[in-house]
PyMOL commands that place a pseudoatom at each C-alpha (Angstrom):
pseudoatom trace, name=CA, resn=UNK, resi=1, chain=A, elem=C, hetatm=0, pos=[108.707, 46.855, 93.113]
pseudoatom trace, name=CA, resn=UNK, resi=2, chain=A, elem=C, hetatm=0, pos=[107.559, 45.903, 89.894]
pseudoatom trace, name=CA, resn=UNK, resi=3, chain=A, elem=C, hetatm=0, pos=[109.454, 42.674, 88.039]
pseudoatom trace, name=CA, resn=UNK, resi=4, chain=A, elem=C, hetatm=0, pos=[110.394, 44.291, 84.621]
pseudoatom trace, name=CA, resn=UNK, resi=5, chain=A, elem=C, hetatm=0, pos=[112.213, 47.371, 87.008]
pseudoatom trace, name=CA, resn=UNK, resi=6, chain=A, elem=C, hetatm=0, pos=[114.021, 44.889, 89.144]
pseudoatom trace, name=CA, resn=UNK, resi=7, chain=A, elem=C, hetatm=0, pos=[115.405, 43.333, 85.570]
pseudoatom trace, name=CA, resn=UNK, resi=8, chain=A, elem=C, hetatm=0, pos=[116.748, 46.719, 84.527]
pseudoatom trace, name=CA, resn=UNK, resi=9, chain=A, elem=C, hetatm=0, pos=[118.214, 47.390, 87.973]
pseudoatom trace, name=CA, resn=UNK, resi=10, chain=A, elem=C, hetatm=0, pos=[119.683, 43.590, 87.856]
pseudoatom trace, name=CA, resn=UNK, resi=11, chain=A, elem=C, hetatm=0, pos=[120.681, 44.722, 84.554]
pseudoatom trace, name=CA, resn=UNK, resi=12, chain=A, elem=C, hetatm=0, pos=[122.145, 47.712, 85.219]
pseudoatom trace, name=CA, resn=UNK, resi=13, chain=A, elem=C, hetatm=0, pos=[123.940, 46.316, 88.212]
pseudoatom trace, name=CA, resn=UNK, resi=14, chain=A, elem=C, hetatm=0, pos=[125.675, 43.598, 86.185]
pseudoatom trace, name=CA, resn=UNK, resi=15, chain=A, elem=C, hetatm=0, pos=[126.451, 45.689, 83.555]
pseudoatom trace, name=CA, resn=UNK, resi=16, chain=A, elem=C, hetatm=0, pos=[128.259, 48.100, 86.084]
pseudoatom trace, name=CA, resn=UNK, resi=17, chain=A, elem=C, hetatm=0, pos=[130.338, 45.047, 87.582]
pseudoatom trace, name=CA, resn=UNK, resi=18, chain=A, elem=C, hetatm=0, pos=[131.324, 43.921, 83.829]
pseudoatom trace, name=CA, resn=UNK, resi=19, chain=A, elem=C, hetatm=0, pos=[132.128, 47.403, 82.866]
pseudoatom trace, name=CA, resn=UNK, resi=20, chain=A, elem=C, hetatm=0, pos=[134.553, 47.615, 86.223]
pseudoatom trace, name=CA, resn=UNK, resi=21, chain=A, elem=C, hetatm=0, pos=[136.492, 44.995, 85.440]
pseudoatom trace, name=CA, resn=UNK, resi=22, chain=A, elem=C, hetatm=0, pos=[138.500, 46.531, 82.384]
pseudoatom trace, name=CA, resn=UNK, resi=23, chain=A, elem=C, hetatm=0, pos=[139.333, 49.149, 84.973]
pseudoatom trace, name=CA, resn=UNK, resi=24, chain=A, elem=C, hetatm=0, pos=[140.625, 46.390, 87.510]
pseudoatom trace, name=CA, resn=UNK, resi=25, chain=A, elem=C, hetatm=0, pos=[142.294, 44.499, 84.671]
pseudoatom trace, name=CA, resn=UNK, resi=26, chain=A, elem=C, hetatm=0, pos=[144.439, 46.914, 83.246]
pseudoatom trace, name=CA, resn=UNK, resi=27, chain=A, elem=C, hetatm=0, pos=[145.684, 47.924, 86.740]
pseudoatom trace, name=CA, resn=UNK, resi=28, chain=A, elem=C, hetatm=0, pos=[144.015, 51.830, 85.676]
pseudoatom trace, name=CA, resn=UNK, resi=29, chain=A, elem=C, hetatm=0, pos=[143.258, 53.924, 88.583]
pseudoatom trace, name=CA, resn=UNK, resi=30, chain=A, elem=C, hetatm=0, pos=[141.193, 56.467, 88.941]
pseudoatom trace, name=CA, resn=UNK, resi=31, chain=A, elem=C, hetatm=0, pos=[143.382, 59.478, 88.723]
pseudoatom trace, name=CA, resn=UNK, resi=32, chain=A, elem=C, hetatm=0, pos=[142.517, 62.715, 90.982]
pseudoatom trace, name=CA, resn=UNK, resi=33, chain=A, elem=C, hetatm=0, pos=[143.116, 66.077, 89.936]
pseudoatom trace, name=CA, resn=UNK, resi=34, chain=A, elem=C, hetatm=0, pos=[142.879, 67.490, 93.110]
pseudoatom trace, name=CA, resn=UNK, resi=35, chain=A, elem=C, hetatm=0, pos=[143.110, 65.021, 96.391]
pseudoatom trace, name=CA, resn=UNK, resi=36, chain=A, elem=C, hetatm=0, pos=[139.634, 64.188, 97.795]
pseudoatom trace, name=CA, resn=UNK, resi=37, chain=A, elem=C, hetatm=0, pos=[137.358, 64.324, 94.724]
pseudoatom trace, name=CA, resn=UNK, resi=38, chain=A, elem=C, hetatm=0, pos=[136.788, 60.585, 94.388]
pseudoatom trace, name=CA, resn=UNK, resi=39, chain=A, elem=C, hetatm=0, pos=[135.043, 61.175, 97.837]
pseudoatom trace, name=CA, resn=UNK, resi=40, chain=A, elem=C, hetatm=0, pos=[133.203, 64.013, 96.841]
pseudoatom trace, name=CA, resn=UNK, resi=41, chain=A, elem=C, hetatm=0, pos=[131.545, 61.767, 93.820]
pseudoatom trace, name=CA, resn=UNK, resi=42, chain=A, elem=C, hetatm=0, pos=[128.020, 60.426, 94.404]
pseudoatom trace, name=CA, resn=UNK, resi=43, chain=A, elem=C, hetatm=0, pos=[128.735, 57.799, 91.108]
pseudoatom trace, name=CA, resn=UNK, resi=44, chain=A, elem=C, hetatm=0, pos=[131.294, 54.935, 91.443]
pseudoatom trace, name=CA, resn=UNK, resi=45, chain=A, elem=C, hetatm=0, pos=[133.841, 55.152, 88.934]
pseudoatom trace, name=CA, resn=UNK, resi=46, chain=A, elem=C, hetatm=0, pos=[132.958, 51.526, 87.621]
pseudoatom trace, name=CA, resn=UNK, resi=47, chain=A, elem=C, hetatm=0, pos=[128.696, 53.361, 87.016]
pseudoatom trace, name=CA, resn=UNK, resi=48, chain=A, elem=C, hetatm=0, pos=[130.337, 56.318, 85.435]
pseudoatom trace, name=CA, resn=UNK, resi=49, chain=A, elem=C, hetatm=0, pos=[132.783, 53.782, 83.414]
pseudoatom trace, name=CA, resn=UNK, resi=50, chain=A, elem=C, hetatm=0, pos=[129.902, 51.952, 82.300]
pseudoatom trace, name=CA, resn=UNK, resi=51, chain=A, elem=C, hetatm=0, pos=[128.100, 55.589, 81.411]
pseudoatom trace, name=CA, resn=UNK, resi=52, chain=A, elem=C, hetatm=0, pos=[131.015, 56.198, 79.311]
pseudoatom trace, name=CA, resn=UNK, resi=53, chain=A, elem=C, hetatm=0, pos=[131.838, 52.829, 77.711]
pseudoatom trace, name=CA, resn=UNK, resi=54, chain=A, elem=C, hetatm=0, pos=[128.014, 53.392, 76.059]
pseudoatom trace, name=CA, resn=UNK, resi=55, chain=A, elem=C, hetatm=0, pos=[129.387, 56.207, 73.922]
pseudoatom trace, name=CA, resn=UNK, resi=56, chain=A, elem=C, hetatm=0, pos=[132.831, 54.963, 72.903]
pseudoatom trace, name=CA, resn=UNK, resi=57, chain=A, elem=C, hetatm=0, pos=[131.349, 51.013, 72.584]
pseudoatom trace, name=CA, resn=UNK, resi=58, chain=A, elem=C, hetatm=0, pos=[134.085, 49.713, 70.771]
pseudoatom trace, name=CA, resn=UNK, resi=59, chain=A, elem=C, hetatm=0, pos=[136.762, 51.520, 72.408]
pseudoatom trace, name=CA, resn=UNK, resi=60, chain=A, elem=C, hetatm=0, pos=[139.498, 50.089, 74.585]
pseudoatom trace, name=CA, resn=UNK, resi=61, chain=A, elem=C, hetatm=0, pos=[139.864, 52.252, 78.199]
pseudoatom trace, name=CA, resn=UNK, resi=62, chain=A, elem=C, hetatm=0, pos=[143.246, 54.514, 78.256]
pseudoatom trace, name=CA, resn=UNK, resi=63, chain=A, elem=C, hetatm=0, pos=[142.963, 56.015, 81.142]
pseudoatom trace, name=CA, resn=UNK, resi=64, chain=A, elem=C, hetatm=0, pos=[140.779, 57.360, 83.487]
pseudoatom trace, name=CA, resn=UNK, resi=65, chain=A, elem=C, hetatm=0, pos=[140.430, 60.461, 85.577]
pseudoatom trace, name=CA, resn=UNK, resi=66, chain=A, elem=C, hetatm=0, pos=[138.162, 63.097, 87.980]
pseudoatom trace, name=CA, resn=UNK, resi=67, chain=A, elem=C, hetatm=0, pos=[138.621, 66.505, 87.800]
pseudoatom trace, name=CA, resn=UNK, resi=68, chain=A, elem=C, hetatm=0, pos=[136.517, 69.499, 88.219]
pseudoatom trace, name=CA, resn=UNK, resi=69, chain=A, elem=C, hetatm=0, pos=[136.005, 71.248, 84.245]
pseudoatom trace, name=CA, resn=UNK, resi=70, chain=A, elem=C, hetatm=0, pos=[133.443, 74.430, 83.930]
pseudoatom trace, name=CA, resn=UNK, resi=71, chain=A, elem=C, hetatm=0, pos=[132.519, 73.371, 87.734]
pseudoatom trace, name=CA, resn=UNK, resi=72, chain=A, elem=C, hetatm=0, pos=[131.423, 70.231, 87.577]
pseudoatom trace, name=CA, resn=UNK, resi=73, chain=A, elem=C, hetatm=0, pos=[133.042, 67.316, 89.506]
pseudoatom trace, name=CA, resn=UNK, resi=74, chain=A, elem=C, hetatm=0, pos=[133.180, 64.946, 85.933]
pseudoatom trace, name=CA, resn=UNK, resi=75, chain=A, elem=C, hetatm=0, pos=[134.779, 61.772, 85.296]
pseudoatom trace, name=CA, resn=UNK, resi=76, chain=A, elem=C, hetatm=0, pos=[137.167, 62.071, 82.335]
pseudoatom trace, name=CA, resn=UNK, resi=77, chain=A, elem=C, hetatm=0, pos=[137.520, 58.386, 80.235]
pseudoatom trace, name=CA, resn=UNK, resi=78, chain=A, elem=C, hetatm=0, pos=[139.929, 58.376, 77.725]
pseudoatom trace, name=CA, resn=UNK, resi=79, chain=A, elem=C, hetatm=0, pos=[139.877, 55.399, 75.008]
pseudoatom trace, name=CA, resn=UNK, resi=80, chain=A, elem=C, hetatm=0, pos=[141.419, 54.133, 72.024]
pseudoatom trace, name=CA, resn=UNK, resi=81, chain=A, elem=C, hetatm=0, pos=[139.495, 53.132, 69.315]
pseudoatom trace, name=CA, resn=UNK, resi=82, chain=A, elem=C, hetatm=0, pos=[140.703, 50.567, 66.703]
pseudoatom trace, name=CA, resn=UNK, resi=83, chain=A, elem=C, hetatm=0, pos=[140.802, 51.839, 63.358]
pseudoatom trace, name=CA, resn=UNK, resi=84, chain=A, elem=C, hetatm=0, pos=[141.086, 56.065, 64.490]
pseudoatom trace, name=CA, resn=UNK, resi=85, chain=A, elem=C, hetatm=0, pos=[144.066, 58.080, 65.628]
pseudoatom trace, name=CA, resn=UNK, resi=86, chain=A, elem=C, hetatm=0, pos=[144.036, 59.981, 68.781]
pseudoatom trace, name=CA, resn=UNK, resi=87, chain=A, elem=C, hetatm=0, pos=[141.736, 58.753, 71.292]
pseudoatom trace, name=CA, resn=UNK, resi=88, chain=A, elem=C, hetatm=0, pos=[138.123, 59.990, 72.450]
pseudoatom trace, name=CA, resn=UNK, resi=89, chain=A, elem=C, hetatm=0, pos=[137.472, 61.551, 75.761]
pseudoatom trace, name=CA, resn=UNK, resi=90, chain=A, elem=C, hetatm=0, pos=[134.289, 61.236, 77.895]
pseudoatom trace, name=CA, resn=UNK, resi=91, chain=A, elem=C, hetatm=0, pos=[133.308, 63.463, 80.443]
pseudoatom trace, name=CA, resn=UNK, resi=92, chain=A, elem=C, hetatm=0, pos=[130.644, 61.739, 82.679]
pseudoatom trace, name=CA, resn=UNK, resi=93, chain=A, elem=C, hetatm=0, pos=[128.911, 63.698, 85.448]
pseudoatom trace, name=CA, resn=UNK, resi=94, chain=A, elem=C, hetatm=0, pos=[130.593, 62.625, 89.233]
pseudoatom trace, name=CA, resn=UNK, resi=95, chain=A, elem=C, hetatm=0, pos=[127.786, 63.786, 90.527]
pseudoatom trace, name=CA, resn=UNK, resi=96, chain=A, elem=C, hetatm=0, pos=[124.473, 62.425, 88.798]
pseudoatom trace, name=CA, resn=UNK, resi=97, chain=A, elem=C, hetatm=0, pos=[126.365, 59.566, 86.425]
pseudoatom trace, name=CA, resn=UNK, resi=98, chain=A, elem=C, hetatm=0, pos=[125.447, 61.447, 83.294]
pseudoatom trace, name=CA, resn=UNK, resi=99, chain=A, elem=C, hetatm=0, pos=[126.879, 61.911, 80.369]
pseudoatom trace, name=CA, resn=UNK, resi=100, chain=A, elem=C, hetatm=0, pos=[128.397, 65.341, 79.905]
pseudoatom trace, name=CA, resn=UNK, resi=101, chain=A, elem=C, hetatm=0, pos=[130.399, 65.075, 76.489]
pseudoatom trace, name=CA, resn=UNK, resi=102, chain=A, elem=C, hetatm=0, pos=[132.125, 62.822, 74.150]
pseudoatom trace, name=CA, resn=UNK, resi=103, chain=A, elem=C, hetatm=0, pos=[134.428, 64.349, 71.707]
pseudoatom trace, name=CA, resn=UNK, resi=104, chain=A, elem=C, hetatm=0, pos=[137.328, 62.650, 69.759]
pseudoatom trace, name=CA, resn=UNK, resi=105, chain=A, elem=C, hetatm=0, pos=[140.627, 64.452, 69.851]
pseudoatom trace, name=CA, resn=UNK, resi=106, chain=A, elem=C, hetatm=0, pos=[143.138, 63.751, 67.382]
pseudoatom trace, name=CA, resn=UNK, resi=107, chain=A, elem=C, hetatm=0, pos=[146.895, 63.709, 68.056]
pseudoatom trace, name=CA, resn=UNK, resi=108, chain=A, elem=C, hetatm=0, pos=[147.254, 67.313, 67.392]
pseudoatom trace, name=CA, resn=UNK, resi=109, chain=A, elem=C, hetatm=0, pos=[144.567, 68.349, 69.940]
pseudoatom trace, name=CA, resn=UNK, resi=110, chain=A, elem=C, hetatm=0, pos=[145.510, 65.679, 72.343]
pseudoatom trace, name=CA, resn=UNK, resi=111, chain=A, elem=C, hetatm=0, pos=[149.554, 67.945, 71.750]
pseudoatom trace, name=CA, resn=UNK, resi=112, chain=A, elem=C, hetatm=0, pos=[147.246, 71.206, 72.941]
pseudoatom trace, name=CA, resn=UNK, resi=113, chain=A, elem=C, hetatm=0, pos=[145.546, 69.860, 75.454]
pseudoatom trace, name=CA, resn=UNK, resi=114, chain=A, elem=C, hetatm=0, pos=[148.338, 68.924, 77.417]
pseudoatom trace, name=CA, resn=UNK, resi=115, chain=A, elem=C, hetatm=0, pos=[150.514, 72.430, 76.506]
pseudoatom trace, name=CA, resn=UNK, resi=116, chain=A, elem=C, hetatm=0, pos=[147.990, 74.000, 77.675]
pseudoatom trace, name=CA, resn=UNK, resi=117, chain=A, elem=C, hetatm=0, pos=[147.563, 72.231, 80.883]
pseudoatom trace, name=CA, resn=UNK, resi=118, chain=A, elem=C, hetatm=0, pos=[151.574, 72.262, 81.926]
pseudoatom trace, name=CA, resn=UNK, resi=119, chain=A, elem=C, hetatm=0, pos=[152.182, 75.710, 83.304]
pseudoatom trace, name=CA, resn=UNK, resi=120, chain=A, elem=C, hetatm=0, pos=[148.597, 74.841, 85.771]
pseudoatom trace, name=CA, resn=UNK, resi=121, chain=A, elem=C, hetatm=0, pos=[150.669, 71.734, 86.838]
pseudoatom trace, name=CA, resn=UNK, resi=122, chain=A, elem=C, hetatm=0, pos=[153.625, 72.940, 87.603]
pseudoatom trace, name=CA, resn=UNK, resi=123, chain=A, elem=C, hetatm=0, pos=[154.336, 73.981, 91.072]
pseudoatom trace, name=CA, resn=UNK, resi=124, chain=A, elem=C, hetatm=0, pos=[155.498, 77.551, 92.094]
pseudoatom trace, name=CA, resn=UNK, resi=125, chain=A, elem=C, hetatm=0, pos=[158.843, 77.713, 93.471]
pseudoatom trace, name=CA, resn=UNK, resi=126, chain=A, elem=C, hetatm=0, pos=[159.419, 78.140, 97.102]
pseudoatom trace, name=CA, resn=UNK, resi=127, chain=A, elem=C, hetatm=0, pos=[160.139, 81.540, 98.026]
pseudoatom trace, name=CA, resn=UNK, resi=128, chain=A, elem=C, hetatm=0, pos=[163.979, 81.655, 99.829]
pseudoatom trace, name=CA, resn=UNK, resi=129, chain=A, elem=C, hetatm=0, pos=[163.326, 82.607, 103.317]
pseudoatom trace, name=CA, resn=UNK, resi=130, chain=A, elem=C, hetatm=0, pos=[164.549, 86.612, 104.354]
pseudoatom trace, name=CA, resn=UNK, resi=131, chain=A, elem=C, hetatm=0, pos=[167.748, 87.579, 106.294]
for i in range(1, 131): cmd.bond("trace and resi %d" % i, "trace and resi %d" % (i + 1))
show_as sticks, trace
zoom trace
C-alpha cells in the first residue's frame, strides 16, 4: 500500500471516529424505521454521519434515522443550522456510504412531512374476534 493512501484511510478513519462522537454525545440513536435495517447496512452510522456532516458542515445533528425511501436502505440526518429555520435533512446511502440528497426543509415542509407520514404510522386496529 502506497503511503499518501494509508494517510487518507488514517484520515478518513479519524475523521469517522470524530464525526461519531456528536452522535454518542448527545445520547442520539440511530432510529429504525422498520426493526433490522441497521443490520442490513453495509456503512456504520458514525461513516454515513461523517458522509452527511460534509454537506451540512456547520450544522448541529438533530436526529438521526434509517429507513428505506424510493428503495434504498438510506440514512436520514437531520440538523440544525445556526442562523436558518427548519432544519436540513441528509439522506446518505446505507448501503455504499454515499450521499443521496441534501435538501433544507423549512418549518412548513417539516409540518407536511410529518402529516403525511401519520396515517403510515399508525397501527390498524385489531379486528374483535367472531362469535
Amino acid at each position: 500500500m502506497k503511503v499518501p493512501t494509508m494517510r487518507a484511510l488514517l484520515l478518513l478513519s479519524a475523521v469517522a471516529l470524530v464525526a461519531a462522537a456528536p452522535l454518542a454525545a448527545q445520547g442520539l440513536k440511530v432510529k429504525e424505521d422498520k426493526p433490522g435495517q441497521l443490520a442490513k447496512a453495509k456503512v456504520t452510522p458514525a461513516a454515513a454521519l461523517a458522509t452527511a456532516q460534509t454537506a451540512v458542515p456547520k450544522g448541529t445533528l438533530h436526529s438521526a434515522e434509517i429507513e428505506e425511501e424510493d428503495g434504498l436502505l438510506v440514512f436520514v440526518f437531520n440538523f440544525k443550522t445556526p442562523g436558518t429555520s427548519g432544519e436540513d435533512e441528509v439522506l446518505v446511502n446505507a448501503m455504499t456510504g454515499k450521499l443521496v440528497k441534501s435538501e433544507h426543509e423549512s418549518p412548513a415542509d417539516e409540518a407536511k412531512e410529518k402529516a403525511k407520514e401519520a396515517p403510515a404510522r399508525k397501527k390498524p386496529a385489531p379486528h374483535a374476534p367472531r362469535s
